[in-house]
GUTOR-811905 format. One record per residue (C-alpha): residue in one letter; x, z, y. Coordinates in steps of 0.001 Angstrom, whole numbers, plus 500000, padded with zeros to 6 digits. Example, Ala and Ser with C-alpha at 12.3 -4.5 7.8 and 13.67 -1.06 7.14 Angstrom:
BEGIN
A512300507800495500/S513670507140498940/
END
This chain:
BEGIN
X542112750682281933/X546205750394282024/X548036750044285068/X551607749191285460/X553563753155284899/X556538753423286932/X558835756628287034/X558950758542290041/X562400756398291094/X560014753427291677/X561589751569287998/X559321750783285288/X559523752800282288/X560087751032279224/X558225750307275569/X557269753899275982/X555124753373278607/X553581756784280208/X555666759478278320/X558906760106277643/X560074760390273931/X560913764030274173/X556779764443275388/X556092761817273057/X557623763930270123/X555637767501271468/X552493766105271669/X552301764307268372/X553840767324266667/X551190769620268332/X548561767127266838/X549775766870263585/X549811770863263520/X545901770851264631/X545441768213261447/X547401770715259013/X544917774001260308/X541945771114260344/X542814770082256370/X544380773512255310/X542548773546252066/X544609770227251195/X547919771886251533/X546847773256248286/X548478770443246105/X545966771352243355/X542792770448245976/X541683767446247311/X538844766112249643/X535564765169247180/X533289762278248126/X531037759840246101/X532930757086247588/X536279758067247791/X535467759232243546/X534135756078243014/X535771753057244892/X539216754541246851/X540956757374244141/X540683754802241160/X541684751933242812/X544362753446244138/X545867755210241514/X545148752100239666/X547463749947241632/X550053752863242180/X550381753007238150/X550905749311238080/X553785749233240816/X555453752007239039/X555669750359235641/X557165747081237558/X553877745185237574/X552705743839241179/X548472744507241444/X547368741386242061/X544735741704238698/X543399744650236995/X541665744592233493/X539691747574233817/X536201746716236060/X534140743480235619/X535697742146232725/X538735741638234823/X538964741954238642/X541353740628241526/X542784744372242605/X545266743118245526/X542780740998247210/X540350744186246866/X541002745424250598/X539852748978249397/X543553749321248328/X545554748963251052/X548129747526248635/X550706746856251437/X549505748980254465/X552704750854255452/X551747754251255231/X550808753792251865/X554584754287250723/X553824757913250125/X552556756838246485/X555912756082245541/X557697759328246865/X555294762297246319/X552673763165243616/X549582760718244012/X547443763693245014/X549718765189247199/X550271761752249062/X546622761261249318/X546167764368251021/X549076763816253359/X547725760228253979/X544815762253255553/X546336764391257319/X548488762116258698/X545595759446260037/X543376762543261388/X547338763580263728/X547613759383264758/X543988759463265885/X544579762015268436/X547991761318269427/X547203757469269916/X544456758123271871/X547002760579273958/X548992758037274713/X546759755173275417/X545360757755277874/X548718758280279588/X549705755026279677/X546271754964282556/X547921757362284409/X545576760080282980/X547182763681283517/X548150765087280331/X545153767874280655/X543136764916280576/X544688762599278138/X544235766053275876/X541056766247276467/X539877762657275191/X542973762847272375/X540678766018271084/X537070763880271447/X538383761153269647/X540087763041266959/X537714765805266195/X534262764180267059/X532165763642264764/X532471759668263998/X536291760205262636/X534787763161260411/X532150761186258766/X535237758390258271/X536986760706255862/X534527759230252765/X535823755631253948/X539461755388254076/X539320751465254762/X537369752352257861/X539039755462258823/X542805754028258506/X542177750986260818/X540338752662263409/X543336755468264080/X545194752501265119/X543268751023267819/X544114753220270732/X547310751799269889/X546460748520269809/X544620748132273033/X547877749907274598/X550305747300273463/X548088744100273755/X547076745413277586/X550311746629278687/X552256743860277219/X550537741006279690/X550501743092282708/X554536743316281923/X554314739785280841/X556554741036277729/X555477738241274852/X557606741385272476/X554949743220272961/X552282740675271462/X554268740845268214/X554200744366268675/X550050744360268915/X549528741613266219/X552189744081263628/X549555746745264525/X546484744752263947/X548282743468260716/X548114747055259692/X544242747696260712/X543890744693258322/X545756745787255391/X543988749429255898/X541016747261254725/X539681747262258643/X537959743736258442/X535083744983260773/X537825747765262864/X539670744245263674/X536431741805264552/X535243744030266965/X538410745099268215/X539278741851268153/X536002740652270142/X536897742903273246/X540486741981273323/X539668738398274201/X536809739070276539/X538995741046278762/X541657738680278400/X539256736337279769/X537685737944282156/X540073740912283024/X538770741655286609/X535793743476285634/X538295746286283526/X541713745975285642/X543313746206289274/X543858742209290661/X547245743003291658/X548597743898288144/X547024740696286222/X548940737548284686/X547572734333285628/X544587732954283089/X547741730428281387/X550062733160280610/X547007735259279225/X546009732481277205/X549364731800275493/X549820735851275087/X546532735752273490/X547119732613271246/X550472734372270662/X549007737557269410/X546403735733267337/X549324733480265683/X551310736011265025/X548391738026263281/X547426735481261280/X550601734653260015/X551784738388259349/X548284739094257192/X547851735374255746/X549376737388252423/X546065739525252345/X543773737251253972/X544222734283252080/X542942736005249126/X540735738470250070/X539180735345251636/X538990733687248490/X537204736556246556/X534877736817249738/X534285733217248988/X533406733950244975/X531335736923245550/X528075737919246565/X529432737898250489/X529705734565250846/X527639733120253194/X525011735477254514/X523247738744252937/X519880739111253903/X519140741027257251/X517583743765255689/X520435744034253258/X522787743933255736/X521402745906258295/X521090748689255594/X522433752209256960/X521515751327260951/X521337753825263438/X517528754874264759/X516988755369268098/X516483759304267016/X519874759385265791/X521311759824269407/X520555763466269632/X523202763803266905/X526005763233269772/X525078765827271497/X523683768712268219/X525296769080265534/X523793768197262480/X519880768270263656/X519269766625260261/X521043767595257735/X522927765189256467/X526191767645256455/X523941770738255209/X522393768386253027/X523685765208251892/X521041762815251963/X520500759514249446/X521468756357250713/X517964754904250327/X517385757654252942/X518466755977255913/X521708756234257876/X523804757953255467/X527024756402256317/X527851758509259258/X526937762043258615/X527650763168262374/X528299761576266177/X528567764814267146/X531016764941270623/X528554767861272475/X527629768196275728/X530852768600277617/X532664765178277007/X529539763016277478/X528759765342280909/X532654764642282047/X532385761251280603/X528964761111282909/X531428761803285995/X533569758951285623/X530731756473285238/X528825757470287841/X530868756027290633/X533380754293288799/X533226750951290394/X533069747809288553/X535405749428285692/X532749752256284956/X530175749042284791/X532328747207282453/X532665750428280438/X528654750948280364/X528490747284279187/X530427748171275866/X528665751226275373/X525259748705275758/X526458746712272927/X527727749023270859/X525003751191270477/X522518747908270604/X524679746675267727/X524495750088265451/X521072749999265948/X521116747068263606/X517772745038262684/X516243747113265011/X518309745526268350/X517363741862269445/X520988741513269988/X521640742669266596/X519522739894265483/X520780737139267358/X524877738062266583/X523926737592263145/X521938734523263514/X524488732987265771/X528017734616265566/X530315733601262832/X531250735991260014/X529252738353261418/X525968738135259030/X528660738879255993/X529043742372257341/X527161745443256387/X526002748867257615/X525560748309261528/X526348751819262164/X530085750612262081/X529432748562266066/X529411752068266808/X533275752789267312/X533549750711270779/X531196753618272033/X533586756096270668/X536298755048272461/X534786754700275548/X533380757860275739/X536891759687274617/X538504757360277503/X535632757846280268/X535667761646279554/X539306762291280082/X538954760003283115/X536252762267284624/X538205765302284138/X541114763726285942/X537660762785288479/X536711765902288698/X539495767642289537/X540102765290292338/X536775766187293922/X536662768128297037/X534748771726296249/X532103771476297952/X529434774261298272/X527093772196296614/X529257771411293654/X530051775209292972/X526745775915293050/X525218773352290949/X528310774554288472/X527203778307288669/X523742777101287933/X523891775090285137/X526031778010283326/X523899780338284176/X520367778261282771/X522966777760279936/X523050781208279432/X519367782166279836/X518749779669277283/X521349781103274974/X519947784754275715/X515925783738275041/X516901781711271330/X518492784887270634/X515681787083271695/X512910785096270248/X515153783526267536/X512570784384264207/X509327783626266477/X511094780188267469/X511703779587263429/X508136780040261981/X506672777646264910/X509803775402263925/X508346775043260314/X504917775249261443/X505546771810263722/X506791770093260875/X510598770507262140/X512012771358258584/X513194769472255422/X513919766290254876/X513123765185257956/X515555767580259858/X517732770311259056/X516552773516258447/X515017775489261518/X517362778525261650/X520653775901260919/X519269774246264183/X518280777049266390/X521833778685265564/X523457774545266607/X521339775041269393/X522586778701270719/X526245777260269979/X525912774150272104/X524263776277274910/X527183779204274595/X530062776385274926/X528672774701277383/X527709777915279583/X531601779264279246/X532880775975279909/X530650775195283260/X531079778549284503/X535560778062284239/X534655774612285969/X532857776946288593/X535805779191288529/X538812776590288798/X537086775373292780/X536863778436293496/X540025780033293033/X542382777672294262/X545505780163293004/X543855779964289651/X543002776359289129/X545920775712286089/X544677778950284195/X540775778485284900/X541309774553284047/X543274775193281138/X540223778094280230/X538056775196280262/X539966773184277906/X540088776321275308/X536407776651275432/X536015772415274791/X538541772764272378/X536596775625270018/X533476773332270323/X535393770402269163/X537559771651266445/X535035774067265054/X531834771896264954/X532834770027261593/X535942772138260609/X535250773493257264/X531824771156256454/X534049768772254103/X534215769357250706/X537398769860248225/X537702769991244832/X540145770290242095/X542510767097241512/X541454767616237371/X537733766599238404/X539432762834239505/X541793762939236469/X540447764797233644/X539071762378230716/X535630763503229315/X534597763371225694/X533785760294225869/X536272758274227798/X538825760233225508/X537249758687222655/X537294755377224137/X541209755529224648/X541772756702220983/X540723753260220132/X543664751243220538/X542487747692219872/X541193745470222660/X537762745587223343/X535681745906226237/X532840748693226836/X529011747999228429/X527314750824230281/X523328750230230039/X522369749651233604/X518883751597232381/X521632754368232103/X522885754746235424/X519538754322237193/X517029756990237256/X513610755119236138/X511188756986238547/X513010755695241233/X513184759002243210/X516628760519244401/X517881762946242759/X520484765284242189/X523873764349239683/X527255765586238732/X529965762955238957/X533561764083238152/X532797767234240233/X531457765451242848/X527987766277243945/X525952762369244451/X521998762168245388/X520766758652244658/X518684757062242342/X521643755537240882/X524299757360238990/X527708755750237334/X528312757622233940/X531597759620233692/X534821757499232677/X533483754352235799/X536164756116237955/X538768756158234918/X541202753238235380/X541608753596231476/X538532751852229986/X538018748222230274/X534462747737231064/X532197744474230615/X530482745847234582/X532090747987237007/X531734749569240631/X533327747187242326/X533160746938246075/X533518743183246354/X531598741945243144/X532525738504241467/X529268736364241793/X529107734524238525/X530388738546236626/X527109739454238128/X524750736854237587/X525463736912234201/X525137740520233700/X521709740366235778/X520947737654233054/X520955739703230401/X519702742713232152/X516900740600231320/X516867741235227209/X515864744587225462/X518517746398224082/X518410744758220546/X518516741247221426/X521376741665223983/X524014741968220559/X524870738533220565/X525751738427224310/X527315741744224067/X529349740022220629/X530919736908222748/X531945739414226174/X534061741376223214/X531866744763223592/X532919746909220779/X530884749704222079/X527892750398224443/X527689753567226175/X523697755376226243/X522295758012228280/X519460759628227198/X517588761236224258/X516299757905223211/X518303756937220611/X519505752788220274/X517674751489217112/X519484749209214737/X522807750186216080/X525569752677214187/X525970755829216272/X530035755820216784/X530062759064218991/X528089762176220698/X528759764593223192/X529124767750221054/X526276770262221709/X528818772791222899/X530261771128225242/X526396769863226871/X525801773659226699/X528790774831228505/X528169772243231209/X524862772886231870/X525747776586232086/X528521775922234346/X527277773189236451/X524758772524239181/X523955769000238384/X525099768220234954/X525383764214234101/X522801763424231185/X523493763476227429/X526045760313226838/X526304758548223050/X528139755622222078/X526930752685219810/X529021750757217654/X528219746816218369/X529048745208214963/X530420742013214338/X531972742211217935/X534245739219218890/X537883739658219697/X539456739539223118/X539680735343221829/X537607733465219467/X537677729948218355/X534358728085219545/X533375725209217593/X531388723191220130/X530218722477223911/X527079722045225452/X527699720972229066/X524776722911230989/X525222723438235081/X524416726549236752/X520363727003236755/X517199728633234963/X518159726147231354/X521713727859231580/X520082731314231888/X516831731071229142/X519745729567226942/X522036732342227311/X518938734397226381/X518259732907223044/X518552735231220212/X519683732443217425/X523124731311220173/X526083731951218236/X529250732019220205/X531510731263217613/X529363727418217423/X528476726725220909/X530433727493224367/X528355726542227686/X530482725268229886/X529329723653233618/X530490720170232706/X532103718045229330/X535648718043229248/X536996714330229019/X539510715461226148/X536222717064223852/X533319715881224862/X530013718639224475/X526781717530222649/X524442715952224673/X521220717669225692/X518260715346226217/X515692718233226177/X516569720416230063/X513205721955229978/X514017725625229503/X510981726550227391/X511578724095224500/X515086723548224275/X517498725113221389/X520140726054220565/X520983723106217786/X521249724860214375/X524107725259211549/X524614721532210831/X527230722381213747/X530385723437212592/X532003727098213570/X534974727480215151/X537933727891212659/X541431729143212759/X543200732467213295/X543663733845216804/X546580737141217688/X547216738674220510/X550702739101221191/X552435741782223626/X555062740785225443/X558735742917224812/X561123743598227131/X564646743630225903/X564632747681225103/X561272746461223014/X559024748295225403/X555852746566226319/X556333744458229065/X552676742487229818/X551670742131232962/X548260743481234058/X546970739316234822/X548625737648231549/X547279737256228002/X549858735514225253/X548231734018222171/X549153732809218705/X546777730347217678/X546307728764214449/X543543726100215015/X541991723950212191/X541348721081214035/X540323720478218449/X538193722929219312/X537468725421222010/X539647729040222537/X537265731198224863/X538769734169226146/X536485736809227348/X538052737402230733/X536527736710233946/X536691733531234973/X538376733364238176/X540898731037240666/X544414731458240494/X544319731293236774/X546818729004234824/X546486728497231489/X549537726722228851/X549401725701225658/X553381725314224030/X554280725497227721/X552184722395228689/X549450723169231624/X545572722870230188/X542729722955232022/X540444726121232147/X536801725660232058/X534279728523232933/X532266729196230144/X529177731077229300/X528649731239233311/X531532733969233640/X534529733420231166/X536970731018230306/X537483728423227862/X540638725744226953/X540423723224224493/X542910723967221584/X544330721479219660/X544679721439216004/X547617723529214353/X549763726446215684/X550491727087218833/X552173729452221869/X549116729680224212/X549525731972227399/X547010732993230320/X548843734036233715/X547282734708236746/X548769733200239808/X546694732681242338/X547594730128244971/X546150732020248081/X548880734826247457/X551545732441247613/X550651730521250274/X549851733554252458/X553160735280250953/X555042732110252360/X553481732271255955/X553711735518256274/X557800735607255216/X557912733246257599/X555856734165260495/X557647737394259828/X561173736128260002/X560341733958263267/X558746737191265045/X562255738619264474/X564163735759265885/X561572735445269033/X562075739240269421/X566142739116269340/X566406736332271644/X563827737611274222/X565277741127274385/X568952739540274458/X567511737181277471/X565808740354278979/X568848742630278771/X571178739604280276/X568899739255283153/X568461742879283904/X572794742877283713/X572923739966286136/X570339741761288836/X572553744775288303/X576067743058289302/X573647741118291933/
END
């Protein structure tokens, strides 16, 4: 892949590798030009790109964490989702990923849109320069820049931002890590394992195991991908290797220690099933979208995710990079083998459950059966096939012009162009037998989308064989017929998914519906619960929904304010969900609507949001959508969200309550049915997993589920007088932290304080500045135990895997620096002692 570049005076060039700075400069300016005409809708600052995921899981969350940074708060908890939610260790973030400093300079919209734009210009100019650094011309190293930028797997990676960010920098990073052992320059491991700390803090878990995978393979075995004469001996490859893996480690131990952790708590740990995690795999008929674009439909017509692959909406590269890429690897030598290997496993991987090999990584390899959607394997393809196709350009034009080879040219344009001519001609007879063969909706894209995809892939590829034909021809010609050739791949390229994203106005993401601004005009502390019958659709068919102005087909739909980071919520869209916060909703999932109250009381749920005509007996009706305002948005939109009321849930519990009682009841079916019980009063009994030593629970002799309960008023209530107290900064403004609660607490004699937060590590509890214990309670909150009488009680959330990765990374971060000053100072003081040599 990388060979050693040296400057046509025989001396190595330096970091820069194969370009210059001034060529380094042009070529990413010319790329980040191509991303501005690519994106011009978002140089509107009032537009942005629309997408159910980047409205549901990468806007909020973002904005969330921006919000908290700019009132002085660091986002390591957010109150909003889940009742209570780690935010930092939330990868979706990208809390501390570099480029995400243009939050703090420009409007959040306006950085956003940059941040796109921006990724979309590294892709290609990366790739440019990992090209030239392979002493690819710069025709070539274009040409692959333009495959890997444009095609069709970066497009589909603008929903994702955690997948997209990370994957614009590996080009980069196989340049560094590669080039750095050949020059046996340990700087530039630091270099690769900074870069790789930034995949990582993109959110680019699965970007950097793959990545990751390939890097040590070929530092094992690098024979089968480089020239003998350029390779370090196995030692020094092994301590570069453990280098760059030490370094990255210690650089990202401050996000990896606790995104570990919530990995650890959630519904990730350990394994998912294989059919849950193989969900949104590749088919073997999805292969034909590399080469046609969109044959079904999921740009024309965004498709459900229960509908299959859905992740990627196109491969598409077209038929001229995979024929050029088709020239290198057809007499490539052992490289072009190597090359086919990781285009093997790639696409055996995104073909998920469906691929033996699929099957036995996640039987067999660690951390890989805690990943989802297998069409992600697929980016090791992608790069190959940018990489092999500039190669086989640079092939190609090295080729004596034969006879043979102009001819087979000429006649491939010209069938090309027969083809082109006869679609045209016969274009409506073609479309009726199209429909009449069953090639329509939803199994593929319409018939005359198709046959038009069809006539465009066959007019590219006929203009760009015949300029091939042209540029062995006409020697005198060869830079204008080769250049010709380029044009013609670049209008496939750019234009094949140019214009098929969406954008919307920013007031879709930031406008506050009737209800949420209903929500916010209650200024107490409560929590609200969506009813999950709400946001499913109950004949279990996809269908069509508004969603902040994004358009979402599923059989699930989140109700208005989920992507408002202004309503604290008792569930959430979370993408890493805590696992206790959902076994205990999936608990009372369980319970009609009316006998859910007393759950719904202890989680603090003041009000419960309702979809539907069906009115919620027994319950005071605290708001409607006004009749206008349903009428005006079903006249004005295509998919209007349903008909949303809110319930008043009486005799709702405070933030903190005083619980009178334990009854120490592990994790099982007893905990659950209990929970379930109708006559459990929170305010008498908490459940915790085990009896504190200090306040021992009542015993429970009875652990059959079906007889035992709850025992009845003879047990005492809590008692006492609980306030929440805000924090005030010297200027009296409010100064409470996003992950702290402070308490007054009058309590009439030892008892329990629950507090209807999440229960979660990395929470420390004090009462009068003395350290308690906190217990979980009620399966997903937390409980003290209070003494009698007054007292300063205060809830801070600091978890220990932030620190400890905060303190490894300062100082794996301050030793990189050292190691890099005193090699470059040794490096510069043996280059001056050659020179006066």
């Amino acid at each position: 892949m990388l060979n050693p570049i040296k400057s046509p005076a025989g001396k190595r060039q330096g970091f820069f590798f194969g370009i210059s700075v001034a060529e380094g400069i042009t070529s990413f300016l010319i790329f980040f030009f191509l991303a501005l005409f690519y994106f011009q809708p978002l140089l509107n600052p009032q537009l942005t790109l629309v997408g159910p995921d980047l409205a549901l899981f990468f806007i909020p969350f973002r904005q969330m964490w921006v919000d908290m940074m700019l009132q002085g708060h660091f986002p390591l908890w957010e109150p909003f989702t889940s009742s209570g939610n780690p935010l930092f260790a939330t990868l979706q973030g990208a809390v501390l990923y570099p480029l995400s400093f243009l939050f703090w300079f420009l409007d959040f919209f306006q950085a956003f849109n940059l941040n796109i734009i921006l990724h979309y210009s590294l892709a290609g100019f990366f790739m440019y320069w990992l090209l030239r650094a392979t002493d690819c011309s710069r025709t070539g190293s274009a040409f692959g820049a333009l495959v890997f930028m444009f095609g069709g797997y970066l497009f589909s990676l603008r929903f994702y931002l955690s997948t997209l960010f990370p994957v614009v920098w590996s080009p980069l990073l196989i340049l560094c890590f590669f080039g750095g052992w050949m020059r046996k320059d340990p700087r530039l491991a630091i270099a690769s394992a900074i870069i790789a700390a930034f995949m990582l803090f993109a959110g680019g878990v699965e970007t950097c195991y793959q990545i990751f995978a390939w890097l040590i393979l070929f530092s094992l075995f690098p024979k089968i991908l480089f020239p003998e004469s350029c390779l370090p001996t196995l030692k020094n490859r092994l301590i570069y290797l453990g280098l760059f893996l030490a370094v990255f480690i210690g650089l990202s131990a401050i996000q990896l220690f606790p995104t570990q952790e919530l990995v650890e708590h959630s519904l990730r740990s350990g394994k998912f099933r294989i059919e849950y995690a193989s969900q949104w795999s590749l088919s073997t008929r999805d292969w034909l979208s590399l080469i046609l674009l969109d044959p079904y439909g999921y740009i024309a017509f965004p498709r459900s995710p229960e509908d299959g692959q859905a992740w990627m909406q196109s491969q598409y590269m077209g038929v001229i990079p995979l024929t050029l890429a088709a020239v290198y690897l057809f007499k490539g030598g052992v490289r072009a083998w190597t090359l086919l290997l990781v285009i093997t496993i790639s696409c055996a991987l995104a073909l998920g459950a469906g691929s033996p090999l699929y099957e036995l990584f996640f039987e067999y390899l660690p951390w890989f059966g805690s990943f989802r959607y297998p069409v992600k394997f697929i980016l090791p393809l992608v790069l190959v096939l940018a990489i092999a196709s500039a190669w086989g350009w640079d092939r190609f034009n090295k080729l004596p012009p034969s006879t043979r080879m102009k001819g087979g040219l000429l006649g491939i344009s010209t069938l090309c162009m027969m083809g082109f001519g006869m679609i045209d001609f016969f274009f409506t007879d073609l479309t009726q037998w199209m429909s009449g063969a069953g090639f329509f909706r939803p199994n593929f894209n319409n018939p005359e989308i198709n046959l038009g995809n069809i006539e465009r892939l066959l007019g590219f590829a006929a203009l760009f064989f015949l300029f091939l034909f042209f540029h062995l021809k006409y020697a005198g010609g060869k830079k204008f017929w080769a250049g010709a050739a380029l044009f013609v791949f670049f209008l496939d390229i750019f234009f094949s998914n140019q214009g098929n994203y969406e954008v919307i106005k920013n007031q879709h993401y930031i406008k506050s519906p009737p209800v949420t601004r209903f929500l916010m005009a209650d200024q107490s502390l409560f929590r609200v619960y969506v009813e999950h019958q709400s946001e499913n659709i109950p004949e279990g068919d996809p269908k069509k929904r508004l969603f902040g102005g994004v358009k979402m087909y599923s059989t699930r739909f989140p109700v208005e304010f989920r992507n408002q980071n202004r309503v604290q919520q008792l569930g959430g869209w979370n993408v890493i969900g805590k696992k206790q916060s959902v076994t205990f909703r999936k608990v009372f999932y369980l319970l009609p609507n009316k006998e859910r109250l007393h759950i719904l009381r202890m989680a603090n749920v003041k009000y419960i949001v309702h979809a539907g005509a069906e009115p919620l007996a027994d319950l005071p009706l605290a708001f409607i959508e006004s009749p206008a305002y349903r009428e005006a948005l079903e006249k004005n939109v295509e998919f209007p969200p349903p008909l949303l009321s809110v319930y008043e849930n009486p005799g709702y519990l405070g933030r903190a309550f005083l619980s009178g009682n334990c009854m120490a009841i592990p994790d099982g079916p007893v905990l659950n049915s209990v929970l379930l019980i109708k006559k459990w009063d929170p305010e008498q009994f908490v459940f915790l997993p085990e009896s504190p030593p200090d306040l021992p629970c009542v015993a429970v002799n009875d652990r059959d589920s079906s007889s035992f309960m709850v025992p009845d008023a003879s047990f005492e209530k809590g008692e006492g007088a609980v306030r929440i107290t805000q924090g005030k900064s010297a200027e009296g403004e409010n100064n409470l932290a996003p992950g702290e609660y402070r308490l007054q607490v009058d309590s009439a004699r030892k008892q329990f304080l629950v507090l209807s937060d999440s229960f979660y590590p990395g929470w420390e509890a004090s009462v009068d500045g003395q350290q308690v214990t906190i217990h979980r309670a009620n399966q997903a909150f937390r409980a003290i135990v209070m003494p009698a009488g007054k007292h300063e009680v205060e809830f801070r959330y600091r978890p220990k895997s932030f620190l400890y990765g905060a303190w490894i990374s300062g100082v794996t971060l301050i030793a990189g620096i050292i190691f890099v000053s005193v090699s470059t100072r040794r490096r510069r003081e043996a280059e001056g002692r050659k020179i006066r040599e």
